[in-house]
Structures are given as structure tokens and as C-alpha cells.
C-alpha positions as CSV (number, residue, x, y, z in Angstrom):
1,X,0.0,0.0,0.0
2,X,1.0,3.5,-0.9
3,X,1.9,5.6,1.9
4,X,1.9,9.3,1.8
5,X,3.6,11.7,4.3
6,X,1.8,15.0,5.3
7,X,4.3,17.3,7.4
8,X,2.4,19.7,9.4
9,X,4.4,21.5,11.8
10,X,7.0,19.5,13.6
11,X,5.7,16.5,13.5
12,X,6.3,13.6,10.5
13,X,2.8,11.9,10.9
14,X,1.1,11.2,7.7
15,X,-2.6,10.5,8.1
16,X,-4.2,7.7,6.7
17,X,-6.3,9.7,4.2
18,X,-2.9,11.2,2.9
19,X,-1.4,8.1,2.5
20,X,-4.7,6.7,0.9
21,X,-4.3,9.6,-1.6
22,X,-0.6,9.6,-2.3
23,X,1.1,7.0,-4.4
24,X,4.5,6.3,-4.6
25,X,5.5,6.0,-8.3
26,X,8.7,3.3,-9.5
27,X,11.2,5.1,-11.7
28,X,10.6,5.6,-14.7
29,X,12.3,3.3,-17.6
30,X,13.2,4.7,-20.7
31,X,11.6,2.4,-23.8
32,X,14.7,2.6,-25.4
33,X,17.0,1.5,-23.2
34,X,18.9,-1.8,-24.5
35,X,18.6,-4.8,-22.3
36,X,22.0,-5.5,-20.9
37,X,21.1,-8.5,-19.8
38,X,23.0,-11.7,-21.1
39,X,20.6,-14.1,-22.8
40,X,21.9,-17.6,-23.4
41,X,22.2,-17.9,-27.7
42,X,20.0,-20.9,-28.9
43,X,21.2,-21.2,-32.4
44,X,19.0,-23.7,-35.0
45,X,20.5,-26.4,-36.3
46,X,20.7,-25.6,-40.2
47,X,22.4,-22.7,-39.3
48,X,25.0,-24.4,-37.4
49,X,26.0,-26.6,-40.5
50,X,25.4,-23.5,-42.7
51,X,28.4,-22.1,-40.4
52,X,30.4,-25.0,-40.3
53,X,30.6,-25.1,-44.3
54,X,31.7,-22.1,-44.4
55,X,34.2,-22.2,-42.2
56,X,35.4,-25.0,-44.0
57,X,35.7,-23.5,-47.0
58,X,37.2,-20.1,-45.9
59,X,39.7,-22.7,-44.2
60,X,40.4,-24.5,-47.3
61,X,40.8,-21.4,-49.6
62,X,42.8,-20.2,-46.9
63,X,45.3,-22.6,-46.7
64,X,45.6,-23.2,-50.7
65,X,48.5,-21.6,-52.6
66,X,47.9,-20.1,-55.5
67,X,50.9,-19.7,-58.0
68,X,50.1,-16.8,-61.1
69,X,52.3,-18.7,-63.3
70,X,51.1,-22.4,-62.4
71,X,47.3,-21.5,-62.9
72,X,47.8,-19.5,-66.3
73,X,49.6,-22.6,-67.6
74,X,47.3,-24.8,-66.3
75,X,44.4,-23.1,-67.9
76,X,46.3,-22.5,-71.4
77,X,46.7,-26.3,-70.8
78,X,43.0,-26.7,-70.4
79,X,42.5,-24.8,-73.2
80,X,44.4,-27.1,-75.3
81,X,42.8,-30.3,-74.6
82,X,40.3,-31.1,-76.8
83,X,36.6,-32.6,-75.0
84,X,36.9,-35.8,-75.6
85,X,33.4,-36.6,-77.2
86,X,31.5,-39.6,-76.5
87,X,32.0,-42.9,-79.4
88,X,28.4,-42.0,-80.5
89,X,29.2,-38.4,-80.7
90,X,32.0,-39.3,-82.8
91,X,30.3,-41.3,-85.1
92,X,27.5,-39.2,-86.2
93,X,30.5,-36.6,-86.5
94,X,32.3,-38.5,-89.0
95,X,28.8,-39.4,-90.9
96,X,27.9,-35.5,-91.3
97,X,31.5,-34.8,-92.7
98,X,31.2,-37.6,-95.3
99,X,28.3,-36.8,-96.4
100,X,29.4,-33.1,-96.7
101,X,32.4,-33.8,-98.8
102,X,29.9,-36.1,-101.3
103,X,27.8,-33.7,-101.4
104,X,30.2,-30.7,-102.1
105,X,32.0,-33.4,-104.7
106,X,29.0,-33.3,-106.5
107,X,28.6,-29.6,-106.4
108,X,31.7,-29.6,-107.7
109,X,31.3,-32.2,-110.9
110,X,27.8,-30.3,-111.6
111,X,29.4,-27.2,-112.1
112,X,32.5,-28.5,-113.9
113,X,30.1,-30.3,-116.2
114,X,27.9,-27.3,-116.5
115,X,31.0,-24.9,-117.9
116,X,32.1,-27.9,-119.9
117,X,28.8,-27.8,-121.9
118,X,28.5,-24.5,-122.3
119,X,32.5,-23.8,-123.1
120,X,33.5,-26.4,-124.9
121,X,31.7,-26.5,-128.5
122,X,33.3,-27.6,-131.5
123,X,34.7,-24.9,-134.3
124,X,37.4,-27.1,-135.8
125,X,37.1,-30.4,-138.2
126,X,40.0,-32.7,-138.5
127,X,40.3,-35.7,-140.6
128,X,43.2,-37.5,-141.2
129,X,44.0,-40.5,-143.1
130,X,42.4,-39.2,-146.2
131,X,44.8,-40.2,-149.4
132,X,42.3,-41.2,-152.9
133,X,38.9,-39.4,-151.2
134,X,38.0,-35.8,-150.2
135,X,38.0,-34.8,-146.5
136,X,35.0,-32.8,-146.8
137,X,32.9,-35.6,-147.6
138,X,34.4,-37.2,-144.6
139,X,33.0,-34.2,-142.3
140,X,29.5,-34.1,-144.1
141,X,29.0,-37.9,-143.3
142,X,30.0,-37.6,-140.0
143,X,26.9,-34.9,-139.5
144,X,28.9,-32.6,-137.0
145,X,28.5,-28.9,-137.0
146,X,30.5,-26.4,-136.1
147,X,28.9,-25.0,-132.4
148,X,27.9,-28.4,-131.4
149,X,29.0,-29.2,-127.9
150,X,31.5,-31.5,-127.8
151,X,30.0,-33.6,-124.2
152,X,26.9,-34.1,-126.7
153,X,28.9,-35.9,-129.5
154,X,28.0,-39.5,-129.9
155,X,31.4,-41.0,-131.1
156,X,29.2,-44.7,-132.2
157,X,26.7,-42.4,-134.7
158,X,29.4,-40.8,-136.0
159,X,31.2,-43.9,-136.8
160,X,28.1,-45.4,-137.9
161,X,26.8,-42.4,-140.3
162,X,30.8,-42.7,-142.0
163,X,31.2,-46.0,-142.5
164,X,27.7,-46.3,-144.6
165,X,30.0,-44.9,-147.1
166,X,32.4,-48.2,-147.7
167,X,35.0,-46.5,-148.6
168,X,36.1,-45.5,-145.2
169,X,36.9,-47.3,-141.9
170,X,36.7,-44.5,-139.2
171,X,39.9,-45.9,-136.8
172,X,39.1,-43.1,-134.0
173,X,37.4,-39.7,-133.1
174,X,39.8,-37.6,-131.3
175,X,39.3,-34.3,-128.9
176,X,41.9,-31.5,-128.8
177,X,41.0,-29.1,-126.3
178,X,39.4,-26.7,-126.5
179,X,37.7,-26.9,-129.6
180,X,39.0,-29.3,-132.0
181,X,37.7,-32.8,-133.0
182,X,39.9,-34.7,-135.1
183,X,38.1,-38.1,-137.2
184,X,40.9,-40.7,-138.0
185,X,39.7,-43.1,-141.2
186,X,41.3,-45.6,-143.2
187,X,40.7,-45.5,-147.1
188,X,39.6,-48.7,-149.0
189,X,41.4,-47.7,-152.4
190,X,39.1,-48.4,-155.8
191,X,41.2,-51.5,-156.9
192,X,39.3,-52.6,-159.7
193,X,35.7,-53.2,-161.4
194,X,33.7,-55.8,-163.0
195,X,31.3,-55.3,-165.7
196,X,27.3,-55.7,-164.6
197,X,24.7,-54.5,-167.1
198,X,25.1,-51.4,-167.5
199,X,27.4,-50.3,-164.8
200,X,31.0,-51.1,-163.5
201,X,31.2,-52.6,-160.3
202,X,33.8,-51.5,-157.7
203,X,36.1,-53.5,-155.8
204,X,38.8,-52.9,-153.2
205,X,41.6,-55.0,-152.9
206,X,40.1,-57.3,-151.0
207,X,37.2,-57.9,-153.1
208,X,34.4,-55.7,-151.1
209,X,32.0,-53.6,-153.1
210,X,32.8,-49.6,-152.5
211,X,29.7,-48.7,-155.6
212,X,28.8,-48.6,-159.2
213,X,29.1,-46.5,-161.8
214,X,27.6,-46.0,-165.2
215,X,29.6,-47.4,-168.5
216,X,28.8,-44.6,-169.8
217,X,30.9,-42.5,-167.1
218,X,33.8,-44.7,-168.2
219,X,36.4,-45.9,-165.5
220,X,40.1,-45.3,-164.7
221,X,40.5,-48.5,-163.2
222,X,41.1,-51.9,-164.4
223,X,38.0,-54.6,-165.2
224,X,38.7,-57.9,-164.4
225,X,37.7,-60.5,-167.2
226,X,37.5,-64.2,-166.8
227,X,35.9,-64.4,-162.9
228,X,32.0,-65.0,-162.5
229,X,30.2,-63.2,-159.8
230,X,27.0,-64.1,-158.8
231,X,26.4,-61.6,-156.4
232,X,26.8,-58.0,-155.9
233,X,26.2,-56.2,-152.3
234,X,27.0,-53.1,-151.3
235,X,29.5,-52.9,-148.4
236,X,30.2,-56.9,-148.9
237,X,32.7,-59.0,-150.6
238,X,31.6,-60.1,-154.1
239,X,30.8,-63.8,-154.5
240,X,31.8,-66.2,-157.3
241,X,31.4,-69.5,-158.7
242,X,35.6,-70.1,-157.8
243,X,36.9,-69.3,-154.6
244,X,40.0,-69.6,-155.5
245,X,40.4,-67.3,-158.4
246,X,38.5,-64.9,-156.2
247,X,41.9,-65.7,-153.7
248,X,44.6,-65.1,-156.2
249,X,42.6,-61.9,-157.8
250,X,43.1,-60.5,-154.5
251,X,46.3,-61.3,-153.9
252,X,47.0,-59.9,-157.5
253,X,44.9,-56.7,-156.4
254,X,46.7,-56.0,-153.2
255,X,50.4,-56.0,-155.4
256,X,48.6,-53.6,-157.6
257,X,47.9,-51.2,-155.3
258,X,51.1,-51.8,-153.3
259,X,52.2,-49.7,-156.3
260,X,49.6,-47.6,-156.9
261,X,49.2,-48.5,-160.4
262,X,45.6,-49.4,-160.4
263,X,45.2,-46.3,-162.7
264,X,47.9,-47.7,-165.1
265,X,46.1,-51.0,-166.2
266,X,43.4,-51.7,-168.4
267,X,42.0,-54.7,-167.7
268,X,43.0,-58.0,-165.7
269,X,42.5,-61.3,-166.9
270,X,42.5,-64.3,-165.0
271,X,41.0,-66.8,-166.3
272,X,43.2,-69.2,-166.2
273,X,45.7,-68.8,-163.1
274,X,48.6,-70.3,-164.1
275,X,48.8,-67.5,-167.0
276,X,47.5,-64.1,-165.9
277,X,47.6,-60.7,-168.0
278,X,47.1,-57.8,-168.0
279,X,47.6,-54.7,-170.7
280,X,48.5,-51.2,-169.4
281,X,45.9,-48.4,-170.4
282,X,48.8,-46.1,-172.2
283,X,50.1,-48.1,-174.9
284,X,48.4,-51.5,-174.8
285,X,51.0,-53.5,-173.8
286,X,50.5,-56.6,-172.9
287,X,51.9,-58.1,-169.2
288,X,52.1,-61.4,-168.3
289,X,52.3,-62.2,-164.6
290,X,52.3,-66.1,-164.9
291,X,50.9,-67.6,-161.7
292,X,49.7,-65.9,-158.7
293,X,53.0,-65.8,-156.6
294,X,55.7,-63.5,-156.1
295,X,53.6,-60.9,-156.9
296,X,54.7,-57.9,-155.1
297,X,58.3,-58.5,-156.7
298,X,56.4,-59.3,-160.2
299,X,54.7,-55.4,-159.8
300,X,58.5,-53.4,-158.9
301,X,59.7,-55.1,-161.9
302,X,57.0,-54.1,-164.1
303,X,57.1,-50.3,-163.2
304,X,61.0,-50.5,-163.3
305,X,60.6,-52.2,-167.1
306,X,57.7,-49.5,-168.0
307,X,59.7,-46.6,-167.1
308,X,62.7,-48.1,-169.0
309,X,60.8,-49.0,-172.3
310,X,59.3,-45.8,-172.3
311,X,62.2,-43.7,-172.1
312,X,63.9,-45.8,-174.9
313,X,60.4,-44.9,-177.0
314,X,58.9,-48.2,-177.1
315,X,55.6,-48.6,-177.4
316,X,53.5,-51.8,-177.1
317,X,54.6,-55.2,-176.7
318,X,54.8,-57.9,-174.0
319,X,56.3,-57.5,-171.0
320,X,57.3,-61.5,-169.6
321,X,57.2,-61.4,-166.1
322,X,56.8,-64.9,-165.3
323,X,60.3,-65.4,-163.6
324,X,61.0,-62.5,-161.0
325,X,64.8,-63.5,-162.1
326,X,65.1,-62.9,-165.5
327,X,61.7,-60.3,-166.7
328,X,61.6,-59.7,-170.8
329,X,60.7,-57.5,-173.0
330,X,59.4,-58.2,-176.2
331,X,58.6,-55.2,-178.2
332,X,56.2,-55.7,-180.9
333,X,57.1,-57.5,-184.1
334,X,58.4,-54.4,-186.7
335,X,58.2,-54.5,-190.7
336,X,56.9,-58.1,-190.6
337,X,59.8,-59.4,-188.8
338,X,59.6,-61.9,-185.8
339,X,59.2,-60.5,-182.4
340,X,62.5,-59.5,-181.4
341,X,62.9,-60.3,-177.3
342,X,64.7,-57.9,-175.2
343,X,66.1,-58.5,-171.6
344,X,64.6,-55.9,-169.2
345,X,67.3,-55.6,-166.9
């Protein structure tokens, strides 16, 4: 109970109703006062081990020396090792790089191909092998224009469109860069005819059948007499009733035209083998070849004896050429006299 103390005069005696009426106050406290007090620290759990790992790794970066020139070449080092990628990995890398290269390959060929076809056109015709024939026939048979691109050029049609023409065996088609195609043939040479009708039938030396002309175009080259032929086809060898004449004319042929003299005979007769003759176109004279041997040795007499003969003015005659060893002359028989024989040599 509060107590309060009235003074009156002298005396300290507080009356009752005083002390009902006075109250004795505590200090006041200020509210902001901090509590001085220790409290006991209850720290949670999580936060203990929150502390702890940190204080273990404060310790261990702490106690780690770093070296500058260690840890740059340890990361340049880093830097240099390639990841190594997983087999898979690896695979499907190798698998996208192959199919890159095939498909820049083909870029590649595609555009090549593309700039050969438009570059690369022909503007020069070749043709070689061409001796008897003209070369421009050659080129118009082969159908190839100038400007044609040479990737287009179908070397088997070309052959093909040539060779309708027997005369010609086309041996090769040939490409010169940049613009030059080059058409090798082989010539069959006109060796000789044979009489059919009303045309001349012509033969190379081997007996095939290069055409026909009309008699009344006449012929340069010689017509064989004394051979029956049965059948005439363009392109193919003649056939006879004897085999074996039509074997020694074209052993006789191929002599001929070892000397070119196929323009320089007549005719060629051969109807019986053991004696064949023939009589030259100039002067008529008359060459007998005997039988059908030796007769590439027989033909380089008989332009040696012509040249000879002629230069000494004969004209006409027989020229004996049945032994290659000893060839005769015999000029023709003058004022009624006998023939008079002359050795060659």
C-alpha cells in the first residue's frame, strides 16, 4: 500500500487519508534502453552446419596456394585439350563430314560439267588418213556442226553415219582441247571393177563392193575379165562360182595397189591362173604375170621395165614377167619381122 507523508508543523505523521491519496511512483524506464542483460544464444541447427561449411571452405581457400604462373599454364593447358566426345558423338560426327564432302564433290562435278557444256563446242574439223577421197565428204557424213557441244557428240553415230559410205573405216574420233575434234579413217582404195549391165562394179583389194558406176561414165580403173560373180552387195565382198580365183585376184589386187598403179592397167585377166595378164591403159601393152605368186616382186619389176621402155620410146609389146629373175621385154614385131625379145634388166 502507498503511503503518503503530510508534514504539518513539527511533527512527520502522515494521516491515513494522505497516505490513501498519495502514491508512490517506480522510476521511470526509458523504452529505449537496451537490455543488458546476457541471454543464453540458442542457435537452430541448419544454421549451425550453414556455419560450419563455411568455415570449412574459408579454411580451405585459406590454406591453398595459389601460384600466377602455375594456374595460367594450367588453364592454357586446359584450353588445349580437346573434350573428348562420347564414341556416339564421334560417329555421327564423321557421318555428317562424309556426307558433306559427297555432297560438295557433287557440287563440284555439276558445275565443272555445267561450264564444260557451255565452253567447250566444236569450231574445228580434223580428218586424217584421207589419201584417194576428199575430207570434206568425210565431215558431211560424220553430221557434226560447227557450235555443237563436244560432251553431246555420240562417237558410235558418227562412226556409224561414216562408215555407210564403204569407202572409209573410221579408226578413231579424237578431242583436242578446247575446240578441235579430229576423225581418224582408213581409205579402201578403188582397186578394180567388173562389168554388170550397164554399170562397172567396184572392188577394193580385198574384193568388197565400195559402188557402181555408169559405162557410160567410163572408169580409170582396171575390169577384171575371166571371174563369175553371182552376187553383188553393197559394203560386202563379191561372191563367185571359184573361190580360188577370187583368192589369187586379191592377192594380184593387193600387189597392184602396193604400187599404186591401179590407174595404169586396163584390164586384168584371169581366167586361167597359171597365166594371168594384163595390158596397161597407155600403150596397150600386154603383161604377163604367170601364176599368182611372187607378186609384189612381179609389180616393182614391171614399173621398173615401163619406165625403161618408155624412155627408150617403145611402145607396145609384152612385157614377160613370169620369172621374177630374168623379166623380158618383147617389143612388138616391126616391118613383118619376128618379135625380137629384149632383156629388161
Amino acid at each position: 500500500m502507498a503511503l503518503k507523508e503530510k508534514r504539518s508543523g513539527g511533527g512527520g505523521r502522515f494521516s491515513m487519508q494522505e497516505a490513501e491519496q498519495t502514491t508512490i511512483k517506480p522510476p521511470a524506464t526509458k523504452k529505449n534502453t537496451a537490455d543488458m542483460r546476457i541471454q543464453p544464444t540458442h542457435n537452430h541447427p541448419a544454421r549451425r552446419r550453414r556455419n560450419r561449411e563455411q568455415e570449412l571452405k574459408l579454411h580451405e581457400f585459406s590454406s591453398r596456394k595459389i601460384d600466377p604462373a602455375s594456374s595460367a599454364a594450367g588453364r592454357e593447358r586446359r584450353a588445349r585439350q580437346k573434350p573428348v566426345e562420347p564414341q556416339e558423338g564421334k560417329t555421327k560426327r564423321k557421318k555428317k563430314i562424309f556426307f558433306m564432302r559427297i555432297l560438295l564433290l557433287l557440287v563440284i562435278v555439276a558445275a565443272v560439267g555445267l561450264l564444260a557444256y557451255l565452253l567447250m563446242r566444236v569450231e574445228e574439223i580434223e580428218v586424217s588418213g584421207i589419201y584417194w577421197y576428199d575430207a570434206q565428204e568425210v565431215i558431211e557424213l560424220s553430221q557434226i556442226e560447227k557450235g555443237d557441244s563436244v560432251l553431246k557428240l555420240n562417237k558410235a553415230g558418227i562412226k556409224q553415219n561414216i562408215e555407210k559410205n564403204p569407202h572409209y573405216i573410221v579408226e578413231d574420233i579424237k578431242y583436242s582441247f578446247p575446240t578441235k575434234v579430229t576423225i581418224v579413217v582408213t581409205e579402201r582404195p578403188e582397186a578394180a571393177c567388173f562389168a554388170f549391165a550397164n554399170t562397172y562394179v567396184i572392188i577394193d583389194p580385198e574384193g568388197l563392193i565400195l559402188g557402181h558406176v555408169e559405162k557410160s561414165q567410163g572408169t580409170l580403173l582396171p575390169i577384171v575379165n575371166g571371174l563369175e560373180v553371182t552376187e553383188f552387195v553393197l559394203g560386202a565382198q563379191i561372191r563367185t562360182t571359184d573361190t580360188y580365183k577370187q583368192d589369187v585376184l586379191r592377192k594380184v589386187l593387193n600387189a597392184l595397189c602396193g604400187q599404186n598403179m591401179q590407174n595404169e592397167v586396163e584390164s586384168i585377166d584371169i581366167s586361167n591362173v597359171n597365166q594371168i595378164w594384163m595390158q596397161l591403159r597407155e600403150d596397150g601393152t600386154k603383161v604377163c604375170l604367170g601364176q599368182g605368186t611372187e607378186l609384189e616382186e612381179k609389180f616393182q619389176w614391171l614399173q621398173k621395165i615401163i619406165e625403161t621402155i618408155w624412155q627408150k620410146g617403145y611402145t607396145g609389146g609384152t612385157i614377160d614377167l613370169t620369172s621374177v629373175t630374168a623379166p623380158v621385154y618383147i617389143p612388138p614385131a616391126q616391118n613383118g619381122n619376128a618379135e625380137q625379145a629384149e632383156n629388161a634388166e
